[in-house]
DSSP file (Angstrom, degrees, kcal/mol; ACC not computed):
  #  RESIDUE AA STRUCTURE BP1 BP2  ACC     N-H-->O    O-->H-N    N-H-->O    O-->H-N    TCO  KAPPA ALPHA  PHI   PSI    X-CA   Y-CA   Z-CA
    1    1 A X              0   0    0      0, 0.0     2,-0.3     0, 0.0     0, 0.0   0.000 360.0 360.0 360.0 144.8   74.4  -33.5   27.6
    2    2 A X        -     0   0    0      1,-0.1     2,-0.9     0, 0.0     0, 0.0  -0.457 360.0-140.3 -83.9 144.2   72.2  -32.2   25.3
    3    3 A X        -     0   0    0     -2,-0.3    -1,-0.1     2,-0.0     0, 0.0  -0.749   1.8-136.7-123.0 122.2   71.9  -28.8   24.6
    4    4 A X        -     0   0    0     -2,-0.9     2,-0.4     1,-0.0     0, 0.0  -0.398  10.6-160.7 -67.9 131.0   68.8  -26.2   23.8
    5    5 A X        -     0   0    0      2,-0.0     2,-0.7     0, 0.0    -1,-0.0  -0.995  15.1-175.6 -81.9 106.4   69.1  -23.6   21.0
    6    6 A X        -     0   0    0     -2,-0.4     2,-1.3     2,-0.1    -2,-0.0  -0.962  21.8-144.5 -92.2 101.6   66.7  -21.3   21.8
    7    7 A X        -     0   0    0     -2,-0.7     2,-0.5     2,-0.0    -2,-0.0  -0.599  25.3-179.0 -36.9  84.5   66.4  -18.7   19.3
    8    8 A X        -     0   0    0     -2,-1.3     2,-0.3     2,-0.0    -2,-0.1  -0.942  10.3-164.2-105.4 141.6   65.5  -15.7   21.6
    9    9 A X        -     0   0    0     -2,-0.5     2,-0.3     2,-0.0    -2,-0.0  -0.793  23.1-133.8 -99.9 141.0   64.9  -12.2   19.7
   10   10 A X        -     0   0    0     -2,-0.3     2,-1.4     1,-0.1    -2,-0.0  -0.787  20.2-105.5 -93.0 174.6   65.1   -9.3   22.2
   11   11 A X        -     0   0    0     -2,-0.3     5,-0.3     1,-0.1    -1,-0.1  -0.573  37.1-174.8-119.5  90.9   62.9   -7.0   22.2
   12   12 A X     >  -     0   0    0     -2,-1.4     4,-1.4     1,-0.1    -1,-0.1   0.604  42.1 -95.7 -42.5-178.2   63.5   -3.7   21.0
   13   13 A X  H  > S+     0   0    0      2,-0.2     4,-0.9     3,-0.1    -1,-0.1   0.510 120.8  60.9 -78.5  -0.2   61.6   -0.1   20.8
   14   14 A X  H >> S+     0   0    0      2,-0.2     3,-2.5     3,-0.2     4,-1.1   0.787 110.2  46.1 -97.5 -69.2   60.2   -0.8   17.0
   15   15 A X  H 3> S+     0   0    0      1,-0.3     4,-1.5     2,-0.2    -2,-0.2   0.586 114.1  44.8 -10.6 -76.2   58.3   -4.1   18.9
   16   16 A X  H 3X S+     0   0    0     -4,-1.4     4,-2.5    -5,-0.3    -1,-0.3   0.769 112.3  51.9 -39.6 -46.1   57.1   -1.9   21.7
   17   17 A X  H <X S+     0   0    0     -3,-2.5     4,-1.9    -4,-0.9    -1,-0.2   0.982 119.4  39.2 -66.5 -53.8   55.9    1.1   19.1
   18   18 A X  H  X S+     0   0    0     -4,-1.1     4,-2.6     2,-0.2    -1,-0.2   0.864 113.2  49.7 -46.1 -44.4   54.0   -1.7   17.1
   19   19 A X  H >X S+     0   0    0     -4,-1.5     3,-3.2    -5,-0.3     4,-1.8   0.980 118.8  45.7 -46.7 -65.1   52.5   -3.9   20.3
   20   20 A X  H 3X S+     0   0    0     -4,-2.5     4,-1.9     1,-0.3    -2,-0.2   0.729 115.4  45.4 -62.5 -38.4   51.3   -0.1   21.6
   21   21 A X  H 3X S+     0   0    0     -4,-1.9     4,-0.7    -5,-0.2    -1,-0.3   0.719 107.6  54.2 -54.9 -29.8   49.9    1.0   18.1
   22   22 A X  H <X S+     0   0    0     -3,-3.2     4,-1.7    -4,-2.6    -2,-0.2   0.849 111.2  50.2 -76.1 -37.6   48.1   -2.3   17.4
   23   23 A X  H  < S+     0   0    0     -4,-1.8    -2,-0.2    -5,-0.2    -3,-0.1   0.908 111.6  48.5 -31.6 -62.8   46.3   -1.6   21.0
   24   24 A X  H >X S+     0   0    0     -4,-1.9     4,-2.5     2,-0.2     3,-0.6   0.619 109.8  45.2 -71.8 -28.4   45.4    1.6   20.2
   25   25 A X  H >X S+     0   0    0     -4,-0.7     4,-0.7     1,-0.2     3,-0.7   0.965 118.4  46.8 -69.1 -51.4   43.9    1.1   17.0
   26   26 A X  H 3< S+     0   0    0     -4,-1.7     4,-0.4     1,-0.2    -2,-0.2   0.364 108.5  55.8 -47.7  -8.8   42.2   -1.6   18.3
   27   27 A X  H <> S+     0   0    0     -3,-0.6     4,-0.6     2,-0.1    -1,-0.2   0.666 109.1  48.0-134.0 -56.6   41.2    0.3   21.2
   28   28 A X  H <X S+     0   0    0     -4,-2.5     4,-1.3    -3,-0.7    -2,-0.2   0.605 102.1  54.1 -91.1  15.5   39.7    2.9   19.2
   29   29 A X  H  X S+     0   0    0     -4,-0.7     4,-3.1     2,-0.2     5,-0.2   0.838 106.3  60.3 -97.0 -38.6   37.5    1.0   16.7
   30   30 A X  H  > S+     0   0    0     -4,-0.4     4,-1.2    -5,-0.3    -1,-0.2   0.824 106.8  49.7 -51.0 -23.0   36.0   -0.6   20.1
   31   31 A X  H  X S+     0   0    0     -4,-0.6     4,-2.6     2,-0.2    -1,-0.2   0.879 111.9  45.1 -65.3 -53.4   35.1    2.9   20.8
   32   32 A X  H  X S+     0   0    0     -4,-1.3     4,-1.0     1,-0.2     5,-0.3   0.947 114.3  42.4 -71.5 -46.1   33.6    3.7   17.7
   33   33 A X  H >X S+     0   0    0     -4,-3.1     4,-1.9     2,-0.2     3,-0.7   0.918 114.6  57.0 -58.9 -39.2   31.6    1.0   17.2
   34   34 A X  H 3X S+     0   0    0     -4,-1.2     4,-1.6    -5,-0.2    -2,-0.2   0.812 110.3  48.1   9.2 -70.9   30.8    1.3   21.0
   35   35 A X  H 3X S+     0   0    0     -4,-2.6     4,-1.2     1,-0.2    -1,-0.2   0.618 106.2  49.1 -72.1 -20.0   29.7    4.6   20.2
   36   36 A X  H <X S+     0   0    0     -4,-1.0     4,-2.7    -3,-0.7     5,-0.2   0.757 106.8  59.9-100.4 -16.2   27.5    4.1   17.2
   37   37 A X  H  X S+     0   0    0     -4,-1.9     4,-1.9    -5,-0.3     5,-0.4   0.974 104.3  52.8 -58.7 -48.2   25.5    1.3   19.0
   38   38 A X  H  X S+     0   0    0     -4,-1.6     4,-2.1     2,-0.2    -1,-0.2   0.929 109.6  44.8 -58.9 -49.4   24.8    3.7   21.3
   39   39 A X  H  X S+     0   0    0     -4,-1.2     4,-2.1     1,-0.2     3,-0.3   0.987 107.2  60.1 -59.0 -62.5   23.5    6.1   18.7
   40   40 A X  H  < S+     0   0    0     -4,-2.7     3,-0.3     1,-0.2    -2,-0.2   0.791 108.6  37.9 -49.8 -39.6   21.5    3.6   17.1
   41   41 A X  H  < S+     0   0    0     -4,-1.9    -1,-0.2    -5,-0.2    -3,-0.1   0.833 123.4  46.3 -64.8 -43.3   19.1    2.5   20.0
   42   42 A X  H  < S+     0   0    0     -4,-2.1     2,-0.4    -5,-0.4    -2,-0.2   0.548  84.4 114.1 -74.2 -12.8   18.9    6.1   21.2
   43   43 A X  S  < S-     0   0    0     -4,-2.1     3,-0.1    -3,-0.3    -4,-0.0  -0.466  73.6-108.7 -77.7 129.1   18.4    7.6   18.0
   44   44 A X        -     0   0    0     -2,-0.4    -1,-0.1     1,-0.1    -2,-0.1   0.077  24.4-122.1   4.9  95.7   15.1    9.2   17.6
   45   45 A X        -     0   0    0      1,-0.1    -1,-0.1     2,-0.0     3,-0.0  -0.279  11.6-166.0 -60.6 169.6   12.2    7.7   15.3
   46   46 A X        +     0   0    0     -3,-0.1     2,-0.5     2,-0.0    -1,-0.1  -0.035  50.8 119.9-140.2  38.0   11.4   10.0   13.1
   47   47 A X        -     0   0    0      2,-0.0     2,-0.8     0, 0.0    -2,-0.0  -0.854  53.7-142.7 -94.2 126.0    8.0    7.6   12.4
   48   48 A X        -     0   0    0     -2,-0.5     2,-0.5     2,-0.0    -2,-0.0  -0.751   9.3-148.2-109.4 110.6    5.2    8.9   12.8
   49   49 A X        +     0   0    0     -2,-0.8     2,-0.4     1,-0.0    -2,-0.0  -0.506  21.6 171.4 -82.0 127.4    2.3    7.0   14.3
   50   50 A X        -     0   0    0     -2,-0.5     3,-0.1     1,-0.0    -2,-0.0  -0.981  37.2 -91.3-153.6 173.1   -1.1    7.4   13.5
   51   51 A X        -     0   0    0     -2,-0.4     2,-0.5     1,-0.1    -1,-0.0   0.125  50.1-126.3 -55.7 120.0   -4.8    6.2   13.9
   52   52 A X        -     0   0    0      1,-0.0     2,-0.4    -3,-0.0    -1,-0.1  -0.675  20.5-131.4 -76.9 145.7   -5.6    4.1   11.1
   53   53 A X        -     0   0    0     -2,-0.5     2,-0.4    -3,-0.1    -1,-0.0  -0.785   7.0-144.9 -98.1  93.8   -8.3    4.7    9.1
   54   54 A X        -     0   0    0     -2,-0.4     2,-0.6     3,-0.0     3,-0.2  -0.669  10.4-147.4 -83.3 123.0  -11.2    2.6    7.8
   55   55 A X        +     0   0    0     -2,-0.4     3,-0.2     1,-0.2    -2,-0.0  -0.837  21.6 169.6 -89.2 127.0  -12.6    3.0    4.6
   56   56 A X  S    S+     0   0    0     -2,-0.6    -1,-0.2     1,-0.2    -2,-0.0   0.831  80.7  60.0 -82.7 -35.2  -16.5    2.3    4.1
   57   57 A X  S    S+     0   0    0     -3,-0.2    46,-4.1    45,-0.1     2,-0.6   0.489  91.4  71.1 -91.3   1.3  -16.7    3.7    0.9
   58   58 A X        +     0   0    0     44,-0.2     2,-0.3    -3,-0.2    46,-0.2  -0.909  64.5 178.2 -69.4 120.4  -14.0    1.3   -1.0
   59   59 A X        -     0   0    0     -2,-0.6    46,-0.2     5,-0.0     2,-0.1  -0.935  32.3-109.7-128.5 158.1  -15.3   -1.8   -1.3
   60   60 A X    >   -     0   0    0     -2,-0.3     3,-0.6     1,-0.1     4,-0.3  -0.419  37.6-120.7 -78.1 156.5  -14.0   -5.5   -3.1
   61   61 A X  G >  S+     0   0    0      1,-0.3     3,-2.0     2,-0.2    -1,-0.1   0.890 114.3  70.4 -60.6 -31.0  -16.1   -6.2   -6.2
   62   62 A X  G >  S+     0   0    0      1,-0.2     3,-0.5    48,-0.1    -1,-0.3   0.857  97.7  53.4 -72.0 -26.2  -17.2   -9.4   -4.5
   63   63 A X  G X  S+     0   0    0     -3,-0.6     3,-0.8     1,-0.2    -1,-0.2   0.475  74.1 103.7 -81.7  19.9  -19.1   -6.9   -2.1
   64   64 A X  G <  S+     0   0    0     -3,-2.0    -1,-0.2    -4,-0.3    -2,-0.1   0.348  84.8  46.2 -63.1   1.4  -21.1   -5.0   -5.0
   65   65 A X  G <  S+     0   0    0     -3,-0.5    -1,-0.2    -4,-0.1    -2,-0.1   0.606 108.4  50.3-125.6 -19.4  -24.4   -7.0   -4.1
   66   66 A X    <   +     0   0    0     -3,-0.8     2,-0.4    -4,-0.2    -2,-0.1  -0.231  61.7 123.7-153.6  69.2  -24.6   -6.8   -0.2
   67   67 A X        -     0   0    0     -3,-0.1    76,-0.1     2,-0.1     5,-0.1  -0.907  63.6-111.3-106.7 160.9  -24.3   -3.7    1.2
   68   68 A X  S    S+     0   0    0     -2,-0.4    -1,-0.1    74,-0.0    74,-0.1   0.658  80.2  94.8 -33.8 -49.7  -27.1   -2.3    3.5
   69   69 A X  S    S-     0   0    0      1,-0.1     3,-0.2    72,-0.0    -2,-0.1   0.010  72.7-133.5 -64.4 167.2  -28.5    0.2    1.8
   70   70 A X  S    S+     0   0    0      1,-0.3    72,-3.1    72,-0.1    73,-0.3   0.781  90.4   9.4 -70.9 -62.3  -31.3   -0.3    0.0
   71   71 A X  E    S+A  141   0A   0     70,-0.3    29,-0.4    71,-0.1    -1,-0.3  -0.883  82.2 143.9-156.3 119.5  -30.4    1.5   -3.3
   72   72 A X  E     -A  140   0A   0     68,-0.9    68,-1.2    -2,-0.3    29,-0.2  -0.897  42.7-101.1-150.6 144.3  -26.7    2.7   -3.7
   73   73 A X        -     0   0    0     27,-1.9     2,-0.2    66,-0.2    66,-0.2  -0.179  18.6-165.8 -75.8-177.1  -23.9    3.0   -6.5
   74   74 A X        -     0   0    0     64,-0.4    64,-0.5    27,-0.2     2,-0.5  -0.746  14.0-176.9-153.1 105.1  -21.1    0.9   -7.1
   75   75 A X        -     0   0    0     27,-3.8     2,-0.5    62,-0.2    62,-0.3  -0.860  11.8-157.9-134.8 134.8  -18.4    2.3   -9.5
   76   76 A X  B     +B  136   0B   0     60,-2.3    60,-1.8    -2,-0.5    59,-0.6  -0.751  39.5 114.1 -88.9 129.0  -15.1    0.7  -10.8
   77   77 A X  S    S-     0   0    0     27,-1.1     2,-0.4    -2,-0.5    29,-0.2  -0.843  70.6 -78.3-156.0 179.1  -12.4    2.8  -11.9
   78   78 A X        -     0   0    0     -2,-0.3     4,-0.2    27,-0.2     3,-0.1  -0.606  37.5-162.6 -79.2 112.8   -8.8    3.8  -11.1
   79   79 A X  S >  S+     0   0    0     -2,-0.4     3,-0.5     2,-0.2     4,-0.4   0.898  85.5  53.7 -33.6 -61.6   -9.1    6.1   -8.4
   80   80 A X  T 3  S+     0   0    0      1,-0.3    -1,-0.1     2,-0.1    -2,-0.0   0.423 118.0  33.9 -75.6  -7.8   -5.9    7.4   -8.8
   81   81 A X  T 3  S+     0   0    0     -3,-0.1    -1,-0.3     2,-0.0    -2,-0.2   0.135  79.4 114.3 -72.8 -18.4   -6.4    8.1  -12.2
   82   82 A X    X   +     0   0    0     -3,-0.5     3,-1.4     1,-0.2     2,-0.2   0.889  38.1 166.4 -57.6 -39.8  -10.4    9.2  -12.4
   83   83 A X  T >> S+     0   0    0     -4,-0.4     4,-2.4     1,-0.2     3,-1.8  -0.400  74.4  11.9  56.1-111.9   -9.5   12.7  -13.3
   84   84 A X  H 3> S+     0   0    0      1,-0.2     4,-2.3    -2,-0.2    -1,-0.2   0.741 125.4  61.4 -84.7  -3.8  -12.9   14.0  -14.5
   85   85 A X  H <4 S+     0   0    0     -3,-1.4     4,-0.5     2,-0.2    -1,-0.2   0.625 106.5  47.9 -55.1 -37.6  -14.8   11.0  -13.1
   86   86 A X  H <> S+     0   0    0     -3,-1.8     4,-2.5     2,-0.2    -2,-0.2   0.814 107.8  55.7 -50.6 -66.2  -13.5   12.1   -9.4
   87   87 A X  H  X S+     0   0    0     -4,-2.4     4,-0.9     1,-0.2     5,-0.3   0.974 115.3  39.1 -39.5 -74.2  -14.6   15.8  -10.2
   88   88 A X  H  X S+     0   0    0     -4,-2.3     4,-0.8     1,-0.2    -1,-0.2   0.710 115.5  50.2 -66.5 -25.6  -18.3   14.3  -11.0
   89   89 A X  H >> S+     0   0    0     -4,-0.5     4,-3.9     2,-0.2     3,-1.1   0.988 110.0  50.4 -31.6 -83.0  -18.3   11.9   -8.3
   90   90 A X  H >< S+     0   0    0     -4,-2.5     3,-1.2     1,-0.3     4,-0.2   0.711 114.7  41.9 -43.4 -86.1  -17.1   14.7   -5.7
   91   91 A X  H 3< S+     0   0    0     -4,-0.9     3,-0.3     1,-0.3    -1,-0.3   0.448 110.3  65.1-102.2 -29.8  -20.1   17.3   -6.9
   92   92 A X  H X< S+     0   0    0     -3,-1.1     3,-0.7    -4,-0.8    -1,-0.3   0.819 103.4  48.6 -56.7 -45.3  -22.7   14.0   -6.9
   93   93 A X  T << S+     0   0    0     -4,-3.9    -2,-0.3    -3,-1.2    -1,-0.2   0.502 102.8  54.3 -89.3  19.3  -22.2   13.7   -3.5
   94   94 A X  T 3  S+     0   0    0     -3,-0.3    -1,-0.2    -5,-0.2    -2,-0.2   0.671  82.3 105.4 -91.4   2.3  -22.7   17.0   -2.4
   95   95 A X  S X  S-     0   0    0     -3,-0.7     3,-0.8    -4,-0.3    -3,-0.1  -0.134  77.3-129.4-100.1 152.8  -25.8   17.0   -4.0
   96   96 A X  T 3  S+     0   0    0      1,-0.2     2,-0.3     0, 0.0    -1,-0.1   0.987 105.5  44.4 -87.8 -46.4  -29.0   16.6   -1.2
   97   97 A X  T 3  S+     0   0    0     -3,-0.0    -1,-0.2     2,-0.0     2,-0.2   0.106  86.4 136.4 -84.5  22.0  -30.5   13.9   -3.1
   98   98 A X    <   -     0   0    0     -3,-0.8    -5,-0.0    -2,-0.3    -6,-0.0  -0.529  52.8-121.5-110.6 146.1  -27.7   11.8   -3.8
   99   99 A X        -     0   0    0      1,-0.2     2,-0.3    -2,-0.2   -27,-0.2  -0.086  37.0-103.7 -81.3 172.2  -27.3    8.1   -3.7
  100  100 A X        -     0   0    0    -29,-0.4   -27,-1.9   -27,-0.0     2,-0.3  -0.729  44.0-145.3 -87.0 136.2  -24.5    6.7   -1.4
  101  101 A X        -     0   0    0     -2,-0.3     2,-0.6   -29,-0.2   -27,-0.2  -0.636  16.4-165.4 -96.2 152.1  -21.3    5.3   -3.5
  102  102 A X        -     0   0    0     -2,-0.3   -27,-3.8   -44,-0.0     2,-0.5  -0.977  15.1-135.1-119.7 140.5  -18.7    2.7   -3.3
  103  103 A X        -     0   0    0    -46,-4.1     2,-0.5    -2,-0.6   -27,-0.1  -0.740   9.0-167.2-118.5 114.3  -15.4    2.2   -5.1
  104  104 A X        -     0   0    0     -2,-0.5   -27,-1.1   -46,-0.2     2,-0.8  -0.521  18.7-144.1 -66.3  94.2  -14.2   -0.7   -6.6
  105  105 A X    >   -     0   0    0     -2,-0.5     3,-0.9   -46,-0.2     6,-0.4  -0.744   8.8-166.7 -56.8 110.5  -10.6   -0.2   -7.4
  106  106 A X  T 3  S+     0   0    0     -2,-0.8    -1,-0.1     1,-0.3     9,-0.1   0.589  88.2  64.4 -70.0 -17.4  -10.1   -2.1  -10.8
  107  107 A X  T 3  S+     0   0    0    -30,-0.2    -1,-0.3     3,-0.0     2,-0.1   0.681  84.8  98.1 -98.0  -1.9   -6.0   -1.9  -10.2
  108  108 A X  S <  S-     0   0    0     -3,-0.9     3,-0.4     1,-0.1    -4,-0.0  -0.574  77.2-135.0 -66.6 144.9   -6.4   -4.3   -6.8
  109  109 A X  S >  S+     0   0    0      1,-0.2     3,-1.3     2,-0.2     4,-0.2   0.817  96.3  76.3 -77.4 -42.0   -5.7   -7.9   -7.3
  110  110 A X  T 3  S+     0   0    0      1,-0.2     3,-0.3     2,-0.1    -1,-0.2   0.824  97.8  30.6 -71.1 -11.7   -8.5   -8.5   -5.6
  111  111 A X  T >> S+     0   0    0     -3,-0.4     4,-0.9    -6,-0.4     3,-0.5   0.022  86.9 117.3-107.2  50.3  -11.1   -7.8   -7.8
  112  112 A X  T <4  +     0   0    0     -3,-1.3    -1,-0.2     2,-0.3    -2,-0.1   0.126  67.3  59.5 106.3 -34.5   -9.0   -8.8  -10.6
  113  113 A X  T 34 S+     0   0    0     -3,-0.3    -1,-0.2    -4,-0.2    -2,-0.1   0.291 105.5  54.7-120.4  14.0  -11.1  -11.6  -11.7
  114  114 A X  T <4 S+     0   0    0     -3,-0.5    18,-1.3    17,-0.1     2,-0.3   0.897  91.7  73.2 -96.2 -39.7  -14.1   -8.9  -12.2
  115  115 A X  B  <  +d  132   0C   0     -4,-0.9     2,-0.5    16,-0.2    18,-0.2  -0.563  63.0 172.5 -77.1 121.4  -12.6   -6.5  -14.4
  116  116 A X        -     0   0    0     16,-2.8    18,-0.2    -2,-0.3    -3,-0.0  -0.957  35.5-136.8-144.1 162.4  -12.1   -7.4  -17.9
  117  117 A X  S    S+     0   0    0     -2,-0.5    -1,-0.1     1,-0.1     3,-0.1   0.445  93.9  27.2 -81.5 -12.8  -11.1   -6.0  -21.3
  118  118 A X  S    S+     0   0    0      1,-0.3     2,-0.3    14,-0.1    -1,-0.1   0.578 110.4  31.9-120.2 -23.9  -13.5   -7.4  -23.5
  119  119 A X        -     0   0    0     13,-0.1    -1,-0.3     2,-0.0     2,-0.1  -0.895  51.5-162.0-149.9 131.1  -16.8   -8.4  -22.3
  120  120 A X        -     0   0    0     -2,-0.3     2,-0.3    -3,-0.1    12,-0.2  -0.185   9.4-149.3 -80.3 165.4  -19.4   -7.0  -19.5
  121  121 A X        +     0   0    0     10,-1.8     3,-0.3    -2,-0.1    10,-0.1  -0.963  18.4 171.2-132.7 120.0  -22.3   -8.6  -17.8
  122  122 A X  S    S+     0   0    0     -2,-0.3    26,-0.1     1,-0.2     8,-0.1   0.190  73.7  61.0-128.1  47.0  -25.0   -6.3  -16.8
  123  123 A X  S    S+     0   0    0      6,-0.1    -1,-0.2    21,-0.0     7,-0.1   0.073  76.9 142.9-136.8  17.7  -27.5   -8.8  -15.8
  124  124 A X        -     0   0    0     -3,-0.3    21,-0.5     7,-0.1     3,-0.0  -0.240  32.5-167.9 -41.4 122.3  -25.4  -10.4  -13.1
  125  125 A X        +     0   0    0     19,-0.1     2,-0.3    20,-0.0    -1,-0.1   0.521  61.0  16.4-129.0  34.6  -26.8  -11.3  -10.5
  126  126 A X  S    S-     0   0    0      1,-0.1     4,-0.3    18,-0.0    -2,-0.0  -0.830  82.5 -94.4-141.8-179.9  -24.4  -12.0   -8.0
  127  127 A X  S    S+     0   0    0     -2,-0.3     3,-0.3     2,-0.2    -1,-0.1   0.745 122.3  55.3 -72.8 -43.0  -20.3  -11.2   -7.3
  128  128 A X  S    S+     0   0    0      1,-0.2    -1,-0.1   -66,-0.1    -4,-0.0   0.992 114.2  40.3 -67.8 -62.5  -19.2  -14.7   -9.0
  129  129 A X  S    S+     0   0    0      1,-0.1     2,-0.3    -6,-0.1    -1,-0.2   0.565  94.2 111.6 -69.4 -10.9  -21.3  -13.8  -12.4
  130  130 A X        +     0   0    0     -3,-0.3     2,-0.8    -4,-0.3    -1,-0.1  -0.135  38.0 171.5 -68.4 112.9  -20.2  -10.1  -12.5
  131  131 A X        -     0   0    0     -2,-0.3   -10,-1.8   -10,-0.1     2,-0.4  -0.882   8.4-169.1-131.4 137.4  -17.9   -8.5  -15.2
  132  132 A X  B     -d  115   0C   0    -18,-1.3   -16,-2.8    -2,-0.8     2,-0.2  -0.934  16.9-146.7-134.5 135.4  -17.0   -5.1  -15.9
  133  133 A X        -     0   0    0     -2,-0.4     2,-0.5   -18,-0.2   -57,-0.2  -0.612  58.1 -65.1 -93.4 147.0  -15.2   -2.6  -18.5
  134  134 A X  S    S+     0   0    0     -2,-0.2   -57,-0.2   -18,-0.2    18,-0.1  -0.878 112.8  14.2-114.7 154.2  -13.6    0.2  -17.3
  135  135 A X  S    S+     0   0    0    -59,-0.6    16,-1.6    -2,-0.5     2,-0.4   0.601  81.7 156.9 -58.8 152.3  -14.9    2.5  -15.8
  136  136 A X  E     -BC  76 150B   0    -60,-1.8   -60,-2.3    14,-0.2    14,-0.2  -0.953  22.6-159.9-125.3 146.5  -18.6    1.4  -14.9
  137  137 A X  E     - C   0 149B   0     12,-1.2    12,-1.2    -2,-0.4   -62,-0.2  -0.564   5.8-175.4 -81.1 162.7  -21.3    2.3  -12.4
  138  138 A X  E     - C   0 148B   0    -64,-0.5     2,-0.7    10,-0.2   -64,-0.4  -0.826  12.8-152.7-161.8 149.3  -23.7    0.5  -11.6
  139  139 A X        -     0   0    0      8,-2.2     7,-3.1    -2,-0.2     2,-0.7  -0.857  17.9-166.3-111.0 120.2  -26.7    1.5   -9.1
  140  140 A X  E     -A   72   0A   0    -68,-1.2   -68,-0.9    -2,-0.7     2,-0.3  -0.848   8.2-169.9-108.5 122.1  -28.3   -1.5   -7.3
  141  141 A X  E >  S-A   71   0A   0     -2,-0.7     3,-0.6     3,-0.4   -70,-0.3  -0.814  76.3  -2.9 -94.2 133.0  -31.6   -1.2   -5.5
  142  142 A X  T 3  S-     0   0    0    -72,-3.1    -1,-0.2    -2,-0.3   -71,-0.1   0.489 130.1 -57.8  60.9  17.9  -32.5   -4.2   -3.2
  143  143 A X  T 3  S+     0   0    0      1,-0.4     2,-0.3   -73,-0.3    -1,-0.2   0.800 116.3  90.3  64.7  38.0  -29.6   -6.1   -4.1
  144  144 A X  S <  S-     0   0    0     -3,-0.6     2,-0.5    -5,-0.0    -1,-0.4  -0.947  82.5 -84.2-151.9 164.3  -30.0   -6.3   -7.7
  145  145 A X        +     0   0    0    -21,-0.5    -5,-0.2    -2,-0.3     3,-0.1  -0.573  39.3 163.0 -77.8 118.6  -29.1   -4.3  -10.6
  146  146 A X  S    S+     0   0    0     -7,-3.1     2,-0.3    -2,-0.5    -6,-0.2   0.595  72.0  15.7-108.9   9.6  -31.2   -1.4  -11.6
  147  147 A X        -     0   0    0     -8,-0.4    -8,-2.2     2,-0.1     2,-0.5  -0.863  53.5-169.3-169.4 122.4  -28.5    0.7  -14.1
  148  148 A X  E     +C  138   0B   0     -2,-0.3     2,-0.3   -10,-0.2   -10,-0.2  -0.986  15.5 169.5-107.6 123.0  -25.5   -0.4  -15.6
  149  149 A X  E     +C  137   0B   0    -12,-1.2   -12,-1.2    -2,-0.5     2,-0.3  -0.921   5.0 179.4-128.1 135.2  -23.3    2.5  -17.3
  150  150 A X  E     +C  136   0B   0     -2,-0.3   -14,-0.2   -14,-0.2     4,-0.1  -0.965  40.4  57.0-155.6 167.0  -20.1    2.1  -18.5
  151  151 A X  S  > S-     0   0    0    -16,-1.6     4,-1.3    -2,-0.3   -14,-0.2   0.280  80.2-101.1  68.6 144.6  -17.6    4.7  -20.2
  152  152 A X  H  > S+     0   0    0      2,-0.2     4,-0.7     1,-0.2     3,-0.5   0.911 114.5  50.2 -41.7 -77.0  -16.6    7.9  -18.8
  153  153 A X  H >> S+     0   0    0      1,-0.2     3,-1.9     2,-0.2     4,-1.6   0.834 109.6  49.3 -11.1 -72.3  -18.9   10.3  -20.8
  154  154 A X  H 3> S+     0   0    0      1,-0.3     4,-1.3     2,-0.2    -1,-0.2   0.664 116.2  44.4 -82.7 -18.2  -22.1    8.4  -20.1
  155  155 A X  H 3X S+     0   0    0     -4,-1.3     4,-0.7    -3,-0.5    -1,-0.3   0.513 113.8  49.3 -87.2   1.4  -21.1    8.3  -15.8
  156  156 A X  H X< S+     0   0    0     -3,-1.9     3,-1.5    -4,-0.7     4,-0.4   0.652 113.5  48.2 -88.4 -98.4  -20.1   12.1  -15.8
  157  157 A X  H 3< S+     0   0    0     -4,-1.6    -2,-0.2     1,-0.3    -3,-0.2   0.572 115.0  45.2 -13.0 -51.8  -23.7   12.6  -17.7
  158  158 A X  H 3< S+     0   0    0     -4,-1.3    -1,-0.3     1,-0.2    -2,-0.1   0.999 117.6  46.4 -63.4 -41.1  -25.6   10.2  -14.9
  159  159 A X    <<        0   0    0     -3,-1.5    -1,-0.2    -4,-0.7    -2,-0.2   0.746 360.0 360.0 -62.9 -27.3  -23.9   11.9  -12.2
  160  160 A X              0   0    0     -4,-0.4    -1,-0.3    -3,-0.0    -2,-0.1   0.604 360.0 360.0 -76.9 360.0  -24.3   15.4  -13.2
């Protein structure tokens, strides 16, 4: 008759200390992660929501020909940049007789194919034909151009 070798180990106190240590680590990382899920869903935003905002007075270059008013400015330059261009802006509209503006940001992609470095049009009379240095104003009454200005100087000087 044939006979099984079974290799049986017994099983000592080092086993047991290992079995009961691999449990336990294991035991607590389920805890921890456990525990930071818990944080994470509960935690607080710290986002703050609020009403957004519409600007009237930014406008795309392709609208420089039809807004409502009658007779209104239009001027491209860097906002964030204008420095003393801001200044004269700001003190042109407090003024009682002063015309309503828009601004054309020149650093948006969207007007991008209005602003250029070499050559104006200031007989445009539409959005497609329009090209501009920066900065310019330009004031149009009835939907056409009645002043084109461009450089800093000579739009601090209309405005003031």
């Amino acid at each position: 008759m044939a006979r099984n070798n079974y290799n049986i180990e017994s099983i000592d106190g080092n086993n047991y200390k290992s079995i009961i240590v691999t449990i336990v680590v294991v035991l607590v990382i389920a805890v921890l992660f456990y525990l930071l899920s818990v944080y994470i869903i509960n935690k607080p935003d710290k986002v703050r929501v609020t009403e957004g905002t519409i600007s009237y007075e930014q406008i795309s270059a392709g609208s420089t020909f039809t807004m409502s008013d009658k007779k209104y400015l239009v001027i491209f330059y860097n906002r964030d940049n204008g420095g003393d261009i801001t200044t004269a802006l700001s003190n042109y509209k407090s003024k009682d007789e002063s015309l309503p503006i828009y601004y054309v940001d020149y650093n948006d992609a969207i007007n991008g194919s209005v602003v250029s470095k070499d050559s104006s049009n200031p007989n445009a009379t539409n959005a497609s034909e329009l090209k501009v240095k920066n900065p310019t104003l330009i004031e149009i009454s009835n939907g056409s151009i009645s002043q084109y200005i461009e450089g800093e100087d000579k739009i601090i000087d209309y405005l003031s």
